[in-house]
Structures are given as C-alpha cells and as structure tokens.
N, C-alpha and C positions, 0 to 999 in steps of 0.2 A: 744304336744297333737294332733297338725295337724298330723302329720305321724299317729299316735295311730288311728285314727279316720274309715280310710279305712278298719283295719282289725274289726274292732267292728261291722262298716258297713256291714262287710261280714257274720260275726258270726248271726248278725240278719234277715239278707235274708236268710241263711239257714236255724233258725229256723223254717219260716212257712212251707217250703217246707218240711219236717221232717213231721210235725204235718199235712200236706195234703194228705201225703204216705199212700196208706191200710197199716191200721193197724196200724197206729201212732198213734190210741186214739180212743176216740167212733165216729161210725161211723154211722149214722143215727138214733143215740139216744140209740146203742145198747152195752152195759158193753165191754169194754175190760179188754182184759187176759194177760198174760206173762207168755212167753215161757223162761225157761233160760236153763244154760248149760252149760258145761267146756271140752275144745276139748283139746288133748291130742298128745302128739305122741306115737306111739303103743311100739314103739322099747324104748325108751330112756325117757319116761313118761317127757318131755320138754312141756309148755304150747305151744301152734301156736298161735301166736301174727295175728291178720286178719284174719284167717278163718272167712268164709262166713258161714252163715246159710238163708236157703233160702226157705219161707214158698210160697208156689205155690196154688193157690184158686182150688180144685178138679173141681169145676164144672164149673169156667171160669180160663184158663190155661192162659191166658195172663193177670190175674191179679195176681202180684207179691209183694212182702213185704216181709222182713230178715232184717240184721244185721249183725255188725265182733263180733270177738274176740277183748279183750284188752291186755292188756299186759300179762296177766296171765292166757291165751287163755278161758276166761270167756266170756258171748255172753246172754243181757239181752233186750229182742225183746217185745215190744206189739204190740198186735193183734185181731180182731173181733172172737167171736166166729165162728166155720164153722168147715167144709172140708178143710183138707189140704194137701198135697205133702210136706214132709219135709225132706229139704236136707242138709247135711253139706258137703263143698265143700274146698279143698286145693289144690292149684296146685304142682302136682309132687307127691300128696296123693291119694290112691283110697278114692271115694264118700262114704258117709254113707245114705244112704236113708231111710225114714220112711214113703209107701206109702198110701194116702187111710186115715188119721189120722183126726177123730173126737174130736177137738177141743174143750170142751164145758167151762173149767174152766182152770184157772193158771197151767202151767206143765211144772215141771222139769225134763230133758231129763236125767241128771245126767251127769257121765263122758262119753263123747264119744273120744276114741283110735283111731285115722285116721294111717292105714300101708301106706307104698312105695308103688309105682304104678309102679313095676316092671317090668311089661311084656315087653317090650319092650328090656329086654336085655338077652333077650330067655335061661332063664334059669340060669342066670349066679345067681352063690351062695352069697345072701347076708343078711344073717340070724346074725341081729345082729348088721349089720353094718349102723352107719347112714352116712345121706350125707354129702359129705364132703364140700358143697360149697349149700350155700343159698344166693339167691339174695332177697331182700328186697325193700321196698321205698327208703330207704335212704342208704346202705350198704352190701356188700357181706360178706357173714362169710364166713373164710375157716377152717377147722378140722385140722391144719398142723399136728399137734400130732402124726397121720398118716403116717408121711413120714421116709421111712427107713433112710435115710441119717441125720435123725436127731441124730440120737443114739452119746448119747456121744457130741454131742452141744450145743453150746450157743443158748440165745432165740436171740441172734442177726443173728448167722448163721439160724436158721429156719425161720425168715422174709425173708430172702433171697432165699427162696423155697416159698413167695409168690405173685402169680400174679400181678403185677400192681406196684410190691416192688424192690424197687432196694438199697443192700448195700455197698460203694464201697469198695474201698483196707482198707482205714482205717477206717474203721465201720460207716463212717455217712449214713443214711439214708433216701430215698428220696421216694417220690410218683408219677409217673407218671415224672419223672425225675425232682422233684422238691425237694428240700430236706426243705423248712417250712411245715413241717410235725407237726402234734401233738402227740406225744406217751402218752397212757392213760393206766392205769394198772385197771382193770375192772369198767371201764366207768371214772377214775375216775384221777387226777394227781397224782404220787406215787414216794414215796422216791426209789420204786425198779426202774426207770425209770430216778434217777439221775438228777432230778429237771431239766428236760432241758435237759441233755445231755444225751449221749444213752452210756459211756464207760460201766455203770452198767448193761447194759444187754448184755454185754461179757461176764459176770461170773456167771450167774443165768442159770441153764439148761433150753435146752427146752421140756424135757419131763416134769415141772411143766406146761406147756400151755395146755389149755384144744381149744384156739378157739382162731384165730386173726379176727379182725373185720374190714373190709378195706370200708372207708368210704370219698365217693368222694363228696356226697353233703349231709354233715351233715345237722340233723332236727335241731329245735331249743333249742330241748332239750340239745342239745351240748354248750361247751362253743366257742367263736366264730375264739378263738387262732386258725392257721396253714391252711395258704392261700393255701396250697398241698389240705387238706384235715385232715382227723383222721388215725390213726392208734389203738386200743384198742383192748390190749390184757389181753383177759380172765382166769384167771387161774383155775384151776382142782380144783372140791367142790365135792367129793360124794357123788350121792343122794340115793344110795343101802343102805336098812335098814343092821346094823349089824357091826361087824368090818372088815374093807376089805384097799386094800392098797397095794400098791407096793417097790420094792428097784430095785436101779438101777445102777450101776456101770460099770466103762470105766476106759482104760488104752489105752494109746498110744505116735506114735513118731511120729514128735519130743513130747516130755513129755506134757501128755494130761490125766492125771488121776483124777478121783476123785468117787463121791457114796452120792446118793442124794436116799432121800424116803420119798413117798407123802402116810398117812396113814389118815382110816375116821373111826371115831364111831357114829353112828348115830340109834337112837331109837323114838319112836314117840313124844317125851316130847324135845329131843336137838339131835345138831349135833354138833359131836368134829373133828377138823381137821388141821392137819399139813402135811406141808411142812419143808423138812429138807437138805439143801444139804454141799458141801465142797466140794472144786475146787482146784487143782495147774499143771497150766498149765506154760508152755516156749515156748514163741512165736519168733523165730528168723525170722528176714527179713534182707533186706537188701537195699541201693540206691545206685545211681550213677549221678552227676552233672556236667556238662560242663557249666561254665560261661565265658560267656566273658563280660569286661568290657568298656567302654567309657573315665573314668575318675578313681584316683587313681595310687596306686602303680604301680599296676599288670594288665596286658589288658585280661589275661586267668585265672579260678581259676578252677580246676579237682577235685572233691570231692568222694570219696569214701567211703560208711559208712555197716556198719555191727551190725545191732541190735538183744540185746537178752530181751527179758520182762518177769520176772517173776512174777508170778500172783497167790498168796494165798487168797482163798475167803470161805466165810463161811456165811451160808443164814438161817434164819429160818422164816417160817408163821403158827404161831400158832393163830386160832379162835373157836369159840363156838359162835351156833345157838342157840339161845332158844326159844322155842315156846308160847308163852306167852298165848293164847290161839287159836283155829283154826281157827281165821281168823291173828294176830297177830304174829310176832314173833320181837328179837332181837339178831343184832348179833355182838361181839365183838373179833377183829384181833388183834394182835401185830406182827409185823416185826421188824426183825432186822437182821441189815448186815454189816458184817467187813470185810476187805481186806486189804492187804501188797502188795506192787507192787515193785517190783525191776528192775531199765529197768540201762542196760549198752547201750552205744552207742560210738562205736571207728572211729574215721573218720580221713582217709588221706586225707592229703590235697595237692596238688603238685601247684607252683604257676610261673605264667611262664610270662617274659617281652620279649616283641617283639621277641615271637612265642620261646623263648630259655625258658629250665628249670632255673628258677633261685631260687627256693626255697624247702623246702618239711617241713612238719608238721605232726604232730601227735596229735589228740586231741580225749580225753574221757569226755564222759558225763555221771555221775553218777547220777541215780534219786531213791530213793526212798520216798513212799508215803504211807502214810496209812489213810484207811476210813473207817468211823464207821457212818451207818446210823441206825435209826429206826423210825417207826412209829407206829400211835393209830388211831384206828379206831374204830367206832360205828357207827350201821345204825338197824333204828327203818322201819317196813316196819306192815301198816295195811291197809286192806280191809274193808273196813268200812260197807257194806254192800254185799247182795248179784248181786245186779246192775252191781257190779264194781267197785263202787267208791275205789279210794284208794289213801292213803296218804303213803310220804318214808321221812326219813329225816336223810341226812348224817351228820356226825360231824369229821373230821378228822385233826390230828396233826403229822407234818413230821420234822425233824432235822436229818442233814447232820454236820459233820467233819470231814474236808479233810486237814491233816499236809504233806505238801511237800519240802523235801531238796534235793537239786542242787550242783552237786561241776560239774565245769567246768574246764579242764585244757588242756593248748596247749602248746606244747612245739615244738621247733625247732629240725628235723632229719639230715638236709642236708641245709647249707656249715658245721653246727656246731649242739651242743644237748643244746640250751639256752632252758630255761623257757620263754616264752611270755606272758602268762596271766593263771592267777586262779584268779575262779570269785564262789563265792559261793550265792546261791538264796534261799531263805526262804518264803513261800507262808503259808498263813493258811488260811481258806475257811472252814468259817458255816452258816449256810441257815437253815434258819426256814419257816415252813410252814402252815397257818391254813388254813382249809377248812368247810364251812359251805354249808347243800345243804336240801330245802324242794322242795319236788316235789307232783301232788295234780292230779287224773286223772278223769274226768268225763264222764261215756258211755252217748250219749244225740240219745237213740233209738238205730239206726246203725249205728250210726256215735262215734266220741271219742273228748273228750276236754280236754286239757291238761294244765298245767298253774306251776310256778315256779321260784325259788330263789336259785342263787346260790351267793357266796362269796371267794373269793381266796384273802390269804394276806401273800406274801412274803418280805422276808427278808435277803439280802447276803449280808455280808461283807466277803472283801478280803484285809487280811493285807501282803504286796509284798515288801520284803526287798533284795537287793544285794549288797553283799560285796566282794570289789577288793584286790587282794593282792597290797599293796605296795612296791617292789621288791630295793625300797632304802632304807624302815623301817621295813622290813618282817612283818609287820604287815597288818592286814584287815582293809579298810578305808570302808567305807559304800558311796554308790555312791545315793547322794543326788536327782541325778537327776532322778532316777527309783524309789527309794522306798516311798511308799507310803500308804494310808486309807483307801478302799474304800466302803463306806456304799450304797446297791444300795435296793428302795424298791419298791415294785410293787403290787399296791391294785386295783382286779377286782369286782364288785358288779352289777351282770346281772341278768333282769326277764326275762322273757319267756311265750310266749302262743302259743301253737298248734292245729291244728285241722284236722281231718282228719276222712275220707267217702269214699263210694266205693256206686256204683251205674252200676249197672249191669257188664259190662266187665271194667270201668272206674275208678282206683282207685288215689286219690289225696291225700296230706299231704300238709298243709300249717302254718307255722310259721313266728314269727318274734320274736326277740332277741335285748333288748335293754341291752347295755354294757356300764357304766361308769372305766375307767381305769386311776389311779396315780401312774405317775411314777416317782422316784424321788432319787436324787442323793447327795451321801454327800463327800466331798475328805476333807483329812485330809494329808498335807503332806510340808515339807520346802520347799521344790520348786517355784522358782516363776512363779506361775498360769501367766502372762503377755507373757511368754517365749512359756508358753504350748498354749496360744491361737493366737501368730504368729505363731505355726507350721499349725495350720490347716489354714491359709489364712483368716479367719471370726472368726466375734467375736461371742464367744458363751462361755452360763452360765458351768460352773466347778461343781458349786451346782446350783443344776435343782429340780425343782416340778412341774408336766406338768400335763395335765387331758385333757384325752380326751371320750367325747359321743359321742356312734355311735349306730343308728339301723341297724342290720343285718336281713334281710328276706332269706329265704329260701321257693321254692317252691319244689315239686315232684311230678311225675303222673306218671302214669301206665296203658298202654291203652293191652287187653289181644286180638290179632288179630284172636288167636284161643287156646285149651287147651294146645297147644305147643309152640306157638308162641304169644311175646310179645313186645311191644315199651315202651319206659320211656323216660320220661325228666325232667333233674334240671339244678335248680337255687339256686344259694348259693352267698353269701358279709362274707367275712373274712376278719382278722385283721393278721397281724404279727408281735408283740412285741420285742422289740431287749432285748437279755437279758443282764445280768449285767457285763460281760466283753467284750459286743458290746458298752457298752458305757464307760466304766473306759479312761477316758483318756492318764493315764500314759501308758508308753511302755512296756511291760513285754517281756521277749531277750527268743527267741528256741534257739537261737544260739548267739555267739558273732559278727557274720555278718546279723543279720537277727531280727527284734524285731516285735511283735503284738502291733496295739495300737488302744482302741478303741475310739467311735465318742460319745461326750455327746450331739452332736446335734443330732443325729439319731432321729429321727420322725417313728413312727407304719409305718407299709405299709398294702395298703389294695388292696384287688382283688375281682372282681366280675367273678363267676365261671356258665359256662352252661355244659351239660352233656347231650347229647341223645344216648338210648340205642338202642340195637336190640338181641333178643333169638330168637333161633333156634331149634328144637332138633328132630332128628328122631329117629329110631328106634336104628340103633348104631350108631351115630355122633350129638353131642351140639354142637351147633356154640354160642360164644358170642360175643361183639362189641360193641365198644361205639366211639362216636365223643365227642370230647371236648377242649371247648375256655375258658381263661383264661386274663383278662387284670387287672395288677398290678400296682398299682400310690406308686411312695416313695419305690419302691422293692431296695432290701438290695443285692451292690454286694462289695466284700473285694476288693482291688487296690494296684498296689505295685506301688513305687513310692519313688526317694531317697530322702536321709534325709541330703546330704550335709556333713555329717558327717563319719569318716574311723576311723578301730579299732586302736590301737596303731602301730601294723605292715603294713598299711596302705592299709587295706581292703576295700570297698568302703559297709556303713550299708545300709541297706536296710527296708524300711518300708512297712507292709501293713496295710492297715487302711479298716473297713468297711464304707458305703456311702449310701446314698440316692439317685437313680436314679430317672429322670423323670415317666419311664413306663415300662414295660416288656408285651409284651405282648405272649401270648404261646398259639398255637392250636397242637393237636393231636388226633391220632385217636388210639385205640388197639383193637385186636380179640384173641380171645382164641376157641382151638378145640380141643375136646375129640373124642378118638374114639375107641370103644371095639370090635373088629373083631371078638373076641374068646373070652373062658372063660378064658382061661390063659395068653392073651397079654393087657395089656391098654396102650394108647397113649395120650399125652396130650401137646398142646403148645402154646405157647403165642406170641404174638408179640406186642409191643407198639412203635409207631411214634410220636414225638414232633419235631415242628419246634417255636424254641421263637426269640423274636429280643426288645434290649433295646435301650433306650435314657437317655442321661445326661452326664455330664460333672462333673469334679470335678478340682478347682484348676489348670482351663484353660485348662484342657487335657479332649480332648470328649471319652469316653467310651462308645460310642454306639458301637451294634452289633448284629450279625444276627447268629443266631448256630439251626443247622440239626441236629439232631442224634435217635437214635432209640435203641431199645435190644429185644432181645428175648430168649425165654425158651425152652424146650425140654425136655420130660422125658416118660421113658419108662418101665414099672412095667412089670416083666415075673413071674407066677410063676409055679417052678419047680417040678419035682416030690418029694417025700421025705419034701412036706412041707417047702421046701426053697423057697424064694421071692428072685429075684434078680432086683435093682431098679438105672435105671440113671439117672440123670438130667445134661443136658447142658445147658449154659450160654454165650450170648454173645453181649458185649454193643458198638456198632458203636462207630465213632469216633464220637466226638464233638471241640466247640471253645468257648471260650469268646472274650472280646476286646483286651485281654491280650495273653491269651495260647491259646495251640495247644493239645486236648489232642487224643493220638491212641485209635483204638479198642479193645477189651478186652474179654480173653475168657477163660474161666472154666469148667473145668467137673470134677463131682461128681460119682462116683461107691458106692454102698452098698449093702449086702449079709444079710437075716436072715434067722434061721430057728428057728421053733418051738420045744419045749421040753418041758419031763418033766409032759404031757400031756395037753400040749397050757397052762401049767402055767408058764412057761419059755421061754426066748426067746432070741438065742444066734446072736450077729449082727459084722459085721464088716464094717465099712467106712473107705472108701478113699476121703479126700475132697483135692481140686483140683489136679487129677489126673496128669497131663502135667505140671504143678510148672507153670502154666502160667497166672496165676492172679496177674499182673503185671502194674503197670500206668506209660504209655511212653507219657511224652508232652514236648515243648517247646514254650517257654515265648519270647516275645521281645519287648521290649520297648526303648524307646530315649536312656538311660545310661544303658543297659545290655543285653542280653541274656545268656539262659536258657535251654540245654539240658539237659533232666530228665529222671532215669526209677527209682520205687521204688514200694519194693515187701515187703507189710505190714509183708505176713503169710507164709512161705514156705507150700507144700505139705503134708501134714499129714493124718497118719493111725490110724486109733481107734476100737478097739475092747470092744462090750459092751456085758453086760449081765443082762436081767431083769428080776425079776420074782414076780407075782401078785400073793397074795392071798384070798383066802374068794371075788374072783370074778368071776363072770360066763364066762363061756367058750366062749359064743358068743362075749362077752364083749371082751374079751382078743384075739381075730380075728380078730374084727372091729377094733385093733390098728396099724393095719401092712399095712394100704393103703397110698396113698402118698396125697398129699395135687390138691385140682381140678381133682383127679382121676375120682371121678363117680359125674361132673357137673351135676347133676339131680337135676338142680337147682328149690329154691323154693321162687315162685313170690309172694311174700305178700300184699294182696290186699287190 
C-alpha cells in the first residue's frame, strides 16, 4: 500500500488543477456547457485516440481550455458560456477550425473527419492511402500489409520488414536485438502465436495482418511479460458496410504454395468475418560443423547436414460482431489450426584421431509432428455514456496439441556399414490457456483515467519418452534416464491504473501495474531426482511453487518542439518468465551428441528500461531516433558445458542448460530516414546500435561478457510505368559475441515486382526473398573441452509468384495496399 500511495497522491493533485482550468466548471457563479464530439480519420473513418480540441476565449486569446480524444476518438470538454475560437488539432492532420463560435448552451460538434496534411510532398498521389507508420505515447504502428515483398509470406517473414525487428535464420525473434519479446495477436495472448513460441507464425500468411504494433515502453494497460518490449500484431476486420473481401494465392520454389481469403459481411445491426488460409511449403537448408575435441574418443568431429521440412497448415478465423445497441456491441471469434510437419535431416559425420580419418557415419533424422490448436473468444465492449466512459471485458480460452515422433538412426560408412544406435523419441505437448480481462475508461475533463484487471492461467504438460534399440535383444529398452512428466503451470493476476493529460505542446501518460505471478512445477518420472540435482551443482526443488509480486510503473511524455518536430521519453519495469521447457529439468537429446536441459531453479528476470525520442520532418525527408538503456537482474543466457558423459561410440555429450545471470546491461541508439525526391522513387532506412555487457558465473565458470553489434535496413520502392511497382529491401546484421560464440555478419536481399490488373481489382506479384542465398549464420564456440566451427542456412533462396484479387472494395482502398512498410513516416504524435 506504501508503493500505491504515491500514484493516488498524484491522481489527487491533479484533480484541483483540472477543476481550476477555464472551463473546468462554473466560473464566477456562471452555468457551464459541454462541448462534445467524435474526431475521425477522413480516409479510413479510424477513431484518433488524443486529438486535441482547443476552445480559445475570442476576446482574450491567451485564455485557453480543450481536451483529447479517448480511445474511440470521442472528446467531452466543459466550458463557460462565451466567444470561442474552436479547434481540432492532430499532428500530421490538417486542423479543423470553428472560428468566431457563440457558445451559449451544451453543443455537439458531431463527427469531425481530420484528412493528411499533405502538402508537403508536393503533389505526390495519395488518395486513399493511409499512413503507414504512427508514432504514439507508448508505440509505433506500422501498416506492413503494404509491403510488396510480403506477397506469398509468412507473418514471420513480414516482421522482418519491421523497423526496430529483427528475425534470425531460424525464426526467433527479437527487439532492438533482444529477443524477450512479447508477441500478442490483437492486444491479446493467442493460440495463433504458439503460446510462447513463434514456429506458428511461419505458417499463417501475412496478408491476414492488417497492423503490427512495435512497442518499446509499454503503458500499463499491457501486461508486464517481455523485458524487449511488445510486439502486437493486428489482424484485418472490415469496417466497409456490405460484402467485400479478398483471395489470395502463391506458388513457388523451392515449393512455396498455398491460397488464403480474408472475406467480411457487415450491415448496421452485425459484422461477419473470416479468415481462411492453407499452406504447404519445403524448406530445405542446410549446416556445416567443425569440432574439435579435448577429451574422448575422437579430438576432430566434421558434420555435414542437409535438411528438408515439410509443412502442411490449415488456418481458419471465423467471428461475428453484434451490435447490441449504439453505444454497445458483442463480439464472438473461433480459431482453429492444424499442421503436419515432416522435417528429414541426413547428416555425415567424418570422425578423425590425431588429425588421420579414422571413421565416417551416416545418420538420419526423421521427425514428424502434428498440431491442432483452437481457440474462443468473447469480448463485450460498452460506452456507457456520451462523456466517454467505457467499459470492455475479455473472456478467452486457448488449447494446443502437439504429438511428435523421432526415429534417430546412425549407422557406420567407413572401415565397415554397422548399425550404432536407433533411438526413437515420443513427445506429446498440450497447453491450456484462460484468459480473463476487464478494462474501465474514465474522460476526467481533458485528461483520461484508466483502471483494470486482467487474469492469465496456463497450463503445459510435456510427456518425453526415448526408446534405445538394444542391438543384443533387438528389442526397444526405454531409457529411464530421459523419459519423463512434466506438468508446468503459470498463474498471472494483474491491476492496473493509467492516467494521462496533454497540456498545451506537453503530453504525458502515467501508469503502474501491480502483477502477482505462480509458478509451479510438477515432475513425474523413475529417475532418481538425487542424480538430477548433482548435475546442476546446487540443491534445488524438482517440484516448485514460487510466487512472485512486483509493481511495474511505466512513464511517457511527449514534448511538441514545433508542428514537425518532437522529443519523448520512457520509462518502463518488465518481467521475463521462463517458460515450461526453460525449466523441465530432464534432458530432451536434438541430437545423440547434443541434449537441452532445463533449470527448475530459473528465477523471472526483470529490467528497468529508458527510451528518449527525437522527430524530425521536412518537406521531403522524416528523420526518426531514439536513445535507449536497458539493465536486466537474473537475465536468462543458455551455456554449454559437458556432461562427463560419451555416446556409445565414444562421442563426447554435450549440454546446454539455461541460467541466471547476475546483470545484463544494454544501451542503444537507432534512426530511421525517409526520403521522397519524386513522385515515383521512395527511400527508407534504418539503422539500430546496441552495445550490452553481462555478469555471473555458473558452476565456477564466469560467463561474463561484453558484445557490439548493430543491423540495418534499406529499401527502395520505384514505380514504373504500366502500373508496376518494383520494391527492394536490404538487410544486414553486424557481427556479434557472447561468452561463449563468435557469431559473423549477415546479409540479405529481397526483390519484389507488382502490377495492377483487372482494373486495380487484381494484382499480379512476384518475390525473390533472399536474392544472393546469403542468409547464412557463420560462428564459432570455444570453451575448456571443445570448439565449434559453424555455418547453417535455415531457408535456401526462394521465388514466389502471387495473385490477389479484392472484391466489392474501393479502388482507393486497393492502391493504398501496394506500399511497403515506413514508406510515407508521416508519422502521427498522439498527444
């Protein structure tokens, strides 16, 4: 309650200052009025969350009194009778003006339509199109939907055409090179988001995204998971009265086909809408391993490997809006999604004693896997008056089933053709999900008061069984020491309170986020638990119930130095939850030399994050920029490290284990610049810098360390005569280190062609993503008992040809989709 106390403190010192403001009530004994009103965008009829309105005394100019918008760009102001100057004002919007306005009684303005405040880009045609990039209190939006190169990708590959986002060779995904990220499927946890992991958002198109939402100093209305930041991605809801809707189809090589279609019906009573797609794609890569060893057999092991992944997916989101009355509505989603996954992996092995060949192997890895998610959704959303007030309240339910089989086999090429080992692996994985979520919004004059509940309560068990051939009884023995239970559950129950005011060029947002979190662990397996807790050096509980309270504040501000130019600054306290195979402690084997094992002592890690902005924008060139420090306590790095233990042919195994470090701390700075010379060239680039450096030890080996590295983007939109677009983006991620590896620089380019047809209802595309086959991770490892020469190329090179065609949509509508992501940064400061 001492912590609570400060911000209650604060809520009430702004009260009077509210109520002393002209026009905050009666003012010398004389009636006040309210003004109300609902600000709009002109192109895309989107509420503008903070628009200003700004009532100016006619006959003393320097007495001032307004109001924002709220969420649902509604704007409920009192005021004295009089003369007024009335303005509605949005940055990167032209003004609406009312001047000369005799005041005498309550008046509503109605809907006001704020257009783009174009001129500035002399002429250049953009009837229809909105922006693609808003900057906010707390978040940029960008419009990726826009970017040619998406045609025919994953919503994984389209994060990767966003600012500030980086995803690497094997899909993990990071922010500002951090990858505790939080991915959110519209605002919210979602089974299409793979509870924690991101493999699911390989097989979901990304022409279902309507908006990713790149969030570095989450408000409080977040929850307080992913010390990076948020990631929250939006999906496509038709708001065009009528039936309208698209399809979308792609083929390519290596084999990359499938046909997805987003259709809406919508009438003034409900809104119907689905999403529908099917996917089958063949991802071949490939690696290559130089080890060398200290101890064992063999002092050299050569690895060679060649992978193929087949991937059958099938998606659908079906919902209905109902309007329950006009201030009132109700909306109910179902999701569901299945996938078959067939991954081959052939790997030579050449094994060499004091620097002579002295062996060779052959070894396939068969996986397939199949998963069937869905979930339920309801969300009740009312308006309780015309003030603003408004209440929302989520109810969501998610389930996951993931069956995966393993056959492992190596067999000997060279002096002889023996069998060495079959090892067959059996996983099953279901995760339950509830979600519970009220949210309550108060306008208090020109200011906003927010308040909230939300509830997450999951659920994974992982049953992990391996079975050895016995090559003297041909028979399968079950290897007691792997297979195992594991129940892992994880309950969040967080309030919330917000507040936020703008006060002439000066806009602020202030929260805090109280989180209680249990986390708790169940093992069910023959093993003796005694054996598993001398591996990690310390003693630690097997079955765990942990709980931890934490207040999370977040601040923001926005100071406007001119209509173009602006500063911001945040403050943000985040948490990062280890999830349920960061703590299983059994070993689960990628390889027969190589096993994961997680830590059931893992403890959260938490980070206190700052953030200072800078906008820029002239006439044709946006400059963006931010500075930003980050220090993490208990931050989560994985460690390899042997286990003492060699396979039967006398390999030496290998362990990596996640840990607890002392600190991480991270500063960086990134800029982004647009720049439109002409009607037909746009230019756009990025660059982000991070320098981090950790402390701590694990099991007497220090794992401190200090790592540099950087990336940047590049993209260049032409378009051509005949209605083609031709659109590049480059990609290239410096080198970096841990305490451990070494890893090289990294570079990609993307080509994409469209044209229009059909009369702009169609639109014919073709991608190349990474042009040069050069998305590639070259590092090397070296520790006490090994080293580690690496290259491995997740995705080879691949072409795709798409075709879309919308209908019952408006022509400007079907225009506005063929820009690329931060193309026209006319960004919009929310004050």
């Amino acid at each position: 309650m001492k912590k609570l106390f400060p911000l209650l403190l604060l809520l009430l010192t702004f009260n009077p200052i509210i109520s002393q403001r002209p026009g905050g009530g009666r003012e010398n004994g004389q009636t006040s009025i309210k003004i109300t009103g609902t600000v709009l965008d002109q192109e895309t009829g989107e509420p503008l969350e903070y628009a200003t309105l700004v009532l100016q005394d006619a006959q003393n100019p320097q007495k001032i009194t307004g109001g924002i918008t709220d969420m649902d760009g509604k704007f409920s102001v009192e005021t004295t009778p009089g003369k007024y100057n009335i303005r509605i004002e949005y940055i990167s919007y032209k003004s609406y003006t009312l001047p000369n306005q005799t005041l005498s009684e309550s008046k509503d303005l109605g809907t006001v339509r704020l257009a783009l405040d174009v001129a500035q880009l002399e002429g250049v045609e953009v009837v229809g199109e909105k922006t693609t990039v808003e900057v906010r209190l707390d978040k940029k939006i960008y419009n990726i939907g826009k970017d040619l190169t998406n045609s025919g990708a994953t919503i994984t590959d389209a994060l990767n055409n966003v600012p500030s986002v980086d995803v690497d060779v094997e899909g993990a995904i990071s922010l500002r090179g951090n990858e505790n990220v939080r991915i959110l499927i519209n605002g919210k946890p979602s089974a299409l988001a793979g509870f924690g992991s991101t493999d699911a958002l390989t097989q979901l198109p990304a022409d279902a995204i309507e908006k990713v939402e790149v969030i570095t100093s989450p408000s409080a209305r977040y929850d307080a998971e992913g010390t990076a930041g948020i990631l929250n991605i939006v999906l496509k809801k038709e708001k065009t009265l009528g039936f309208n809707g698209s399809v979308n189809t792609t083929i390519g090589y290596p084999v990359n086909s499938g046909i997805s279609a987003n259709v809406n019906l919508r009438t003034d009573k409900f809104n119907i809408f689905n999403t529908t797609g099917y996917s089958y794609r063949d991802a071949p890569g490939n690696a290559f391993y130089d080890n060398t060893y200290t101890s064992g057999t063999y002092d050299r092991l050569i690895e060679d490997r060649e992978y193929n992944r087949l991937r059958k997916g099938f998606n659908t989101n079906l919902g209905l809006e109902y309007f329950l009355t006009e201030t009132s509505s109700i909306t109910g989603s179902v999701f569901y999604r299945t996938s078959d996954s067939e991954d081959e992996t052939e790997n030579t092995n050449k094994r060499y004693v004091d620097s002579a060949l002295n062996s060779e192997t052959f070894r396939t890895e068969d996986e397939n896997e199949d998963d069937e998610n869905y979930q339920f959704s309801l969300n009740y959303v009312n308006n309780l008056n015309e003030d603003g007030q408004k209440l929302t309240v989520d109810l969501q339910y998610s389930k996951g089933d993931q069956n995966k089989i393993s056959i492992i086999e190596e067999n000997n090429t060279m002096p002889d053709e023996s069998l060495i080992a079959l090892e067959k692996v059996y996983e099953t994985e279901i995760e339950d999900e509830y979600l519970v979520q009220a949210d309550y919004v108060l306008p208090m004059g020109d200011a906003q008061f927010e308040a909230g509940y939300r509830g997450t309560f999951e659920k994974d068990a992982t049953d992990y069984r391996l079975d050895s051939l016995n090559q003297d009884t041909g028979l399968f023995d079950i290897n007691k020491d792997l297979t195992n239970m594991f129940t892992y559950t994880e309950n969040v129950n967080a309030l919330y309170t917000q507040y936020g005011n703008k006060f002439g060029k000066f806009s602020f947002l202030l929260g805090l986020r109280l989180e209680n979190t249990q986390l708790k662990g169940e093992l069910d397996s023959e093993y003796d638990s005694s054996e598993l807790e001398e591996q990690f050096g310390v003693d630690v509980d097997l079955n765990f119930d942990k709980n931890y309270l934490g207040l999370f504040p977040t601040v923001n501000f926005i100071f406007e130095l001119a209509d173009n130019e602006n500063i911001s600054l945040g403050y943000n306290r985040r948490i990062n939850r280890p999830r349920g195979r960061y703590v299983n402690p059994f070993p689960s084997r990628s390889s027969r030399t190589n096993i994961f094992q997680g830590n059931p002592d893992l403890d959260p890690a938490y980070s206190n994050a700052f953030d200072v902005g800078y906008l820029k924008r002239w006439d044709k060139l946006t400059f963006t920029s931010s500075i930003y420090y980050q220090r993490e306590t208990n931050s989560f790095q994985s460690v390899q490290e042997e286990t003492g233990q060699t396979t039967t042919d006398g390999i030496e195994i290998i362990r990596t284990i996640p840990i607890n470090l002392s600190t991480n701390d991270r500063i960086g700075a990134e800029a982004g610049m647009l720049y439109n010379p002409t009607k037909w060239l746009r230019l756009n680039s990025s660059f982000n810098f991070f320098r981090f450096s950790t402390e701590g030890d694990f099991n007497g080996v220090d794992y401190g360390a200090t790592n540099t590295s950087w990336f940047a983007r590049f993209s260049s939109k032409v378009s051509l005569p005949a209605k083609i677009d031709w659109q590049t983006n480059a990609f290239y991620r410096g080198p970096s280190q841990t305490a451990q590896t070494e890893y090289k620089g990294i570079l990609s380019l993307n080509l994409a062609f469209s044209k229009d047809i059909l009369n702009d209802n169609g639109t014919l595309s073709m991608n190349i993503s990474d042009l040069l086959n050069s998305r590639k991770r070259k590092s090397y490892t070296e520790t006490e008992f090994f080293t580690s020469d690496s290259e491995f190329q997740w995705r080879q090179r691949q072409i795709t040809l798409g075709f879309v065609y919308r209908f019952n949509q408006p022509k400007e509508r079907n225009r506005g989709n063929n820009r690329g992501p931060a193309e026209d940064m006319e960004e919009e400061i929310e004050g």
